[in-house]
DSSP file (Angstrom, degrees, kcal/mol; ACC not computed):
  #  RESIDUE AA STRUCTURE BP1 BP2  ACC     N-H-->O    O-->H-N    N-H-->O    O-->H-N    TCO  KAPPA ALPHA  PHI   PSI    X-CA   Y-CA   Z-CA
    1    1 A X              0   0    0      0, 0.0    18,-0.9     0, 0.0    17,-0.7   0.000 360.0 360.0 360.0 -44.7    6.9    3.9   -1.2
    2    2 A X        +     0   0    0     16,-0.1    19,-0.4    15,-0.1     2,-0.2   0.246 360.0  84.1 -94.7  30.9    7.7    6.5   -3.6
    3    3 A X  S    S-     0   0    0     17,-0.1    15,-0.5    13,-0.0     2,-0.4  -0.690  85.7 -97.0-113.9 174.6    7.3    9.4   -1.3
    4    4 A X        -     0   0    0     -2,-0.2     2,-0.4    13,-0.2    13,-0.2  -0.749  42.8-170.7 -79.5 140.3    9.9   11.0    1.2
    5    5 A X  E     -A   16   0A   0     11,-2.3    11,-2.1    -2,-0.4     2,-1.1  -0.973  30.5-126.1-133.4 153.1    9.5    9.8    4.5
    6    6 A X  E     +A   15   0A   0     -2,-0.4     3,-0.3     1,-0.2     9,-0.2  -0.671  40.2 162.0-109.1  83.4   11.0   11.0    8.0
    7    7 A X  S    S+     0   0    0     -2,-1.1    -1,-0.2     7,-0.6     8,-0.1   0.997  81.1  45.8 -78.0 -41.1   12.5    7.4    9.2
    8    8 A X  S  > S+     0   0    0      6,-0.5     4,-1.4    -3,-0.1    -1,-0.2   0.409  95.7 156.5 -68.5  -8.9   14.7    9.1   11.6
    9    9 A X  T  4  +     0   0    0     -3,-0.3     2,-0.3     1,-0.2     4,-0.1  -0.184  58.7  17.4 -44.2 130.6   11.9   11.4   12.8
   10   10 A X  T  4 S+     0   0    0      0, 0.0    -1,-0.2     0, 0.0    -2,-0.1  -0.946 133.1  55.5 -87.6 -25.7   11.4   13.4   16.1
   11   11 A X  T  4 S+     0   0    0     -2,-0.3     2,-0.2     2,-0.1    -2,-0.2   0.720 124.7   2.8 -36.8 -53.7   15.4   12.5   16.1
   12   12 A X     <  -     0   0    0     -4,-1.4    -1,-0.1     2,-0.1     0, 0.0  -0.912  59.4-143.6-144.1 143.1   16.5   14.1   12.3
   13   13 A X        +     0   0    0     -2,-0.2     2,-0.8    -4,-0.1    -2,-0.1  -0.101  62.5 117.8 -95.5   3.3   14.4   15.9   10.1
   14   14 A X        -     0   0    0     -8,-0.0    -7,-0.6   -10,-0.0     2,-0.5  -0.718  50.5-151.8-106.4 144.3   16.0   14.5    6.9
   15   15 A X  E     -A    6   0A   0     -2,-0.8     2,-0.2    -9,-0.2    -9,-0.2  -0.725   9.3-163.0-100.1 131.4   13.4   12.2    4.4
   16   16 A X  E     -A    5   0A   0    -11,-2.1   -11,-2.3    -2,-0.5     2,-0.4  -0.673   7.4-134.3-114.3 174.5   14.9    9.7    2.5
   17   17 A X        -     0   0    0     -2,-0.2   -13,-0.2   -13,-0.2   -15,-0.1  -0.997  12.8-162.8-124.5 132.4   13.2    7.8   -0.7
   18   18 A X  S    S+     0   0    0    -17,-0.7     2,-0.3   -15,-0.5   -16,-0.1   0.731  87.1   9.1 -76.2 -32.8   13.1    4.3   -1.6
   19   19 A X  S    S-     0   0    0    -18,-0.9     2,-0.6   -16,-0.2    -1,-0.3  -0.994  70.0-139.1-146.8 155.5   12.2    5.1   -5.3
   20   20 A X        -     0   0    0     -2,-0.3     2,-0.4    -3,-0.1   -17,-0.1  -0.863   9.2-149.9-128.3 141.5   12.1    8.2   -6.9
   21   21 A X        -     0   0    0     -2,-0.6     2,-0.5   -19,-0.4    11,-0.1  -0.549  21.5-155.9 -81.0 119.9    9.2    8.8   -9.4
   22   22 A X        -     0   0    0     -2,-0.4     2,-1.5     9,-0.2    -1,-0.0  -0.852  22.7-102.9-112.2 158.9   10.5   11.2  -12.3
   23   23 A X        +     0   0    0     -2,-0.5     5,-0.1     1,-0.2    -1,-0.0  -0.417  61.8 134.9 -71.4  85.5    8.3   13.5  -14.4
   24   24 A X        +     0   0    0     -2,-1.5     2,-0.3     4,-0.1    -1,-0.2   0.573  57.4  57.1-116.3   6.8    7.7   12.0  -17.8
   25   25 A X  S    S-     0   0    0      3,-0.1     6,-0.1     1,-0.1    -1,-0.0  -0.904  84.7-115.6-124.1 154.8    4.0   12.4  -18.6
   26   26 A X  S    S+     0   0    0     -2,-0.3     2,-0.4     4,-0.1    -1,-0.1   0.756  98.6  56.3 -37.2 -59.7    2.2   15.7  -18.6
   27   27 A X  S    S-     0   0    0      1,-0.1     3,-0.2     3,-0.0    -2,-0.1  -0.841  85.4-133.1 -72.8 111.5   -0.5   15.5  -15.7
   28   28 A X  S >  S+     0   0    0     -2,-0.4     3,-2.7     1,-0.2     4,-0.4   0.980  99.6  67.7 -44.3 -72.0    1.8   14.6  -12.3
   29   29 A X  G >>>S+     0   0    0      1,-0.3     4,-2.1     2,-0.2     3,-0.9   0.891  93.4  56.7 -45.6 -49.0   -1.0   11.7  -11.4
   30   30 A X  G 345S+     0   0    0      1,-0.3    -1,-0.3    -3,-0.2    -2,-0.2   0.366  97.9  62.8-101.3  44.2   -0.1    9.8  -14.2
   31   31 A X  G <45S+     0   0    0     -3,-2.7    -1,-0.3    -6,-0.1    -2,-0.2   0.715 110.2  36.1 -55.5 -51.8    3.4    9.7  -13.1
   32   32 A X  T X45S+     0   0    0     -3,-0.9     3,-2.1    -4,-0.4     6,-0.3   0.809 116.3  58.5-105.2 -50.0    2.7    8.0  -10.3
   33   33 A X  T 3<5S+     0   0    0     -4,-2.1    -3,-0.2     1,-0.2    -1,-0.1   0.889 114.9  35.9  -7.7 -49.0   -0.4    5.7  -12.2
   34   34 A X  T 3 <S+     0   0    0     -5,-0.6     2,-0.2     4,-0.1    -1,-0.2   0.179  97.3 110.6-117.8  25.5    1.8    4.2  -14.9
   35   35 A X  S X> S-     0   0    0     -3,-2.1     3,-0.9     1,-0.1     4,-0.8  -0.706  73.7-129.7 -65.8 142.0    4.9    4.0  -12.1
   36   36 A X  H >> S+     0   0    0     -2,-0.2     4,-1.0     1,-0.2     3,-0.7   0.928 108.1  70.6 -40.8 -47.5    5.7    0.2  -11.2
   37   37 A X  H 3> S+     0   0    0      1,-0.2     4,-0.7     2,-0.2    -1,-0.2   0.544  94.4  51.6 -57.7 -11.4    5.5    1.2   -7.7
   38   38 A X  H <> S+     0   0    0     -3,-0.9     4,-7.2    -6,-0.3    -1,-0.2   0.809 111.3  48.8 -69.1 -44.2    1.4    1.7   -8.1
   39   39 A X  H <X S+     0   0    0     -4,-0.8     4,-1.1    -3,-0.7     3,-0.4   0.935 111.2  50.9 -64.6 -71.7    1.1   -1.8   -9.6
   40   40 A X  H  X S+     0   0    0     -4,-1.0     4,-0.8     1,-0.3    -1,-0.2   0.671 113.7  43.5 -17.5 -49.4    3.3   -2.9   -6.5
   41   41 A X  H >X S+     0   0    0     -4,-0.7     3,-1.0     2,-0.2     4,-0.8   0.918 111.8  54.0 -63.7 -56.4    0.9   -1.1   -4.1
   42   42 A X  H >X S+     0   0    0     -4,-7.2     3,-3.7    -3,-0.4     4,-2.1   0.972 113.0  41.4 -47.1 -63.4   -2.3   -2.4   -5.9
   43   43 A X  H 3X S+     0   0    0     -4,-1.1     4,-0.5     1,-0.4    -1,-0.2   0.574 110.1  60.8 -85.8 -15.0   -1.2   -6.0   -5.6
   44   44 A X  H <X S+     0   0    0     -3,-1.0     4,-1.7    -4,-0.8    -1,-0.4   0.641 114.3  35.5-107.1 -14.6    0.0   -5.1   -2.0
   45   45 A X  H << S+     0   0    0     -3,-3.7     4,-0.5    -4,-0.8    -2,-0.3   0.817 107.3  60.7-110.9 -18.2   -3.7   -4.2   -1.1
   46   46 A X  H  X S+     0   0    0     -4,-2.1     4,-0.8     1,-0.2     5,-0.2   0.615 106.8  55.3 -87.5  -0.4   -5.7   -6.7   -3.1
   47   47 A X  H  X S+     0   0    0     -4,-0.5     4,-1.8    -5,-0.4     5,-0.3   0.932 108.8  42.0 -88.3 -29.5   -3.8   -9.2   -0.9
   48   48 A X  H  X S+     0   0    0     -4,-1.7     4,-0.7     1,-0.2    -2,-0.2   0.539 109.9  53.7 -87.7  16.2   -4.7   -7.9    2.2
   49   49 A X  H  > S+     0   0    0     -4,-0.5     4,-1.4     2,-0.2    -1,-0.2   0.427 113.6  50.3-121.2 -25.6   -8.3   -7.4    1.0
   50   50 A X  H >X S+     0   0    0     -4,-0.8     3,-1.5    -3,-0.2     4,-0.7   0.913 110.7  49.2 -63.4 -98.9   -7.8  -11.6    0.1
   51   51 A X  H 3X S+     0   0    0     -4,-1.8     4,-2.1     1,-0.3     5,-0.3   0.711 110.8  47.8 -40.1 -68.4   -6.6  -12.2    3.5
   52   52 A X  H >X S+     0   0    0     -4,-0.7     4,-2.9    -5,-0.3     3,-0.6   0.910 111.4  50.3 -41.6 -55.8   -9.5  -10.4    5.1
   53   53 A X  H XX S+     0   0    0     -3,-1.5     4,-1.4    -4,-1.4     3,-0.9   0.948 103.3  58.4 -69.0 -37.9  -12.0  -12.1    3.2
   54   54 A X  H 3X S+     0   0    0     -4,-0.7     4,-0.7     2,-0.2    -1,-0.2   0.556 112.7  46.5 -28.5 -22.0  -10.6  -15.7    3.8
   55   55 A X  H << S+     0   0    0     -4,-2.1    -1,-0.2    -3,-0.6    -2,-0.2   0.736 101.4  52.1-132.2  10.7  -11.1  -14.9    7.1
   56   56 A X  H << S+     0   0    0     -4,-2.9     3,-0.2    -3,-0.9    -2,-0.2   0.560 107.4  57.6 -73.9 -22.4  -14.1  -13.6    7.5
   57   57 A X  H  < S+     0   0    0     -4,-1.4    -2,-0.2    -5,-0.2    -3,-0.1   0.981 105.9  64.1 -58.2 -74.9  -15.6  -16.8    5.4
   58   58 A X  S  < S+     0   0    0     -4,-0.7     2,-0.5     2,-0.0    -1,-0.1   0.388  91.2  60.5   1.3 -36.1  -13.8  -18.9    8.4
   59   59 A X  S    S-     0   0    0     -3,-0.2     2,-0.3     3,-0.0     3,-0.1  -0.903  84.8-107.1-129.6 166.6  -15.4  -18.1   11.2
   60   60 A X        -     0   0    0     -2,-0.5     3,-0.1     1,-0.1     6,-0.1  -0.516  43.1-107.5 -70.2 135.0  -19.2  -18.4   12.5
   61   61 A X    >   -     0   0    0     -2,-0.3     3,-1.5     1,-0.2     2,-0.6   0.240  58.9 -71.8 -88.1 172.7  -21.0  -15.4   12.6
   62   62 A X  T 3  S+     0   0    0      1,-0.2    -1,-0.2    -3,-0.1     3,-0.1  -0.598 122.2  27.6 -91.3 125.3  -21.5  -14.4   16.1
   63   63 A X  T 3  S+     0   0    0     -2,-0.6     2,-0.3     1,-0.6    -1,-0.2   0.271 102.8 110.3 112.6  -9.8  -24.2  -16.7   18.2
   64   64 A X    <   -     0   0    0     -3,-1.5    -1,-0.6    -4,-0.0     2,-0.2  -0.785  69.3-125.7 -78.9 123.6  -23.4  -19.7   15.9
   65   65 A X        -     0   0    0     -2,-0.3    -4,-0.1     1,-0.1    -3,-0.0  -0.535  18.2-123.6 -85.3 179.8  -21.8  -22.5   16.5
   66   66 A X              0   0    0      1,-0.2    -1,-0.1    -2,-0.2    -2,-0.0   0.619 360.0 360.0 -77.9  -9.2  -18.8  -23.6   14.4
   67   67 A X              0   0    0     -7,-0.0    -1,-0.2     0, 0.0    -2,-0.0   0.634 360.0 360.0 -76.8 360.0  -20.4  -27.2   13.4
C-alpha cells in the first residue's frame, strides 16, 4: 500500500502511490513500523488468518462424515 506500484504496467512504466511514507525516524524500518498503513496491513492479515481458521474448524477432516 505504501509502495510504488506499476498499475498501468506492460502498457506505461509510471508507478503511482496510494500513501507516501516520509522519513521521520532514524532506521528506515521504523518508518514504515510506526506508519498507520502497517497497523492497516496487520489487521488486514489477522483477518484473513480468522477467516481461514473458521473454516478449517467447519469442515470434517477428510474420511469423516459431517454428522
Amino acid at each position: 500500500m505504501a509502495g510504488h506500484i506499476l498499475w498501468l504496467y506492460p502498457f506505461h512504466t509510471e508507478s503511482f502511490v496510494l500513501v507516501d511514507v516520509s522519513a521521520r525516524y532514524g532506521w528506515w524500518l521504523w518508518n514504515f513500523v510506526l506508519h498507520w498503513t502497517f497497523g492497516l496491513e496487520l489487521l488486514i492479515c489477522a483477518w484473513a488468518v480468522a477467516i481461514f481458521a473458521r473454516s478449517k474448524r467447519k469442515r470434517p477432516a477428510i474420511g469423516q462424515s459431517a454428522n
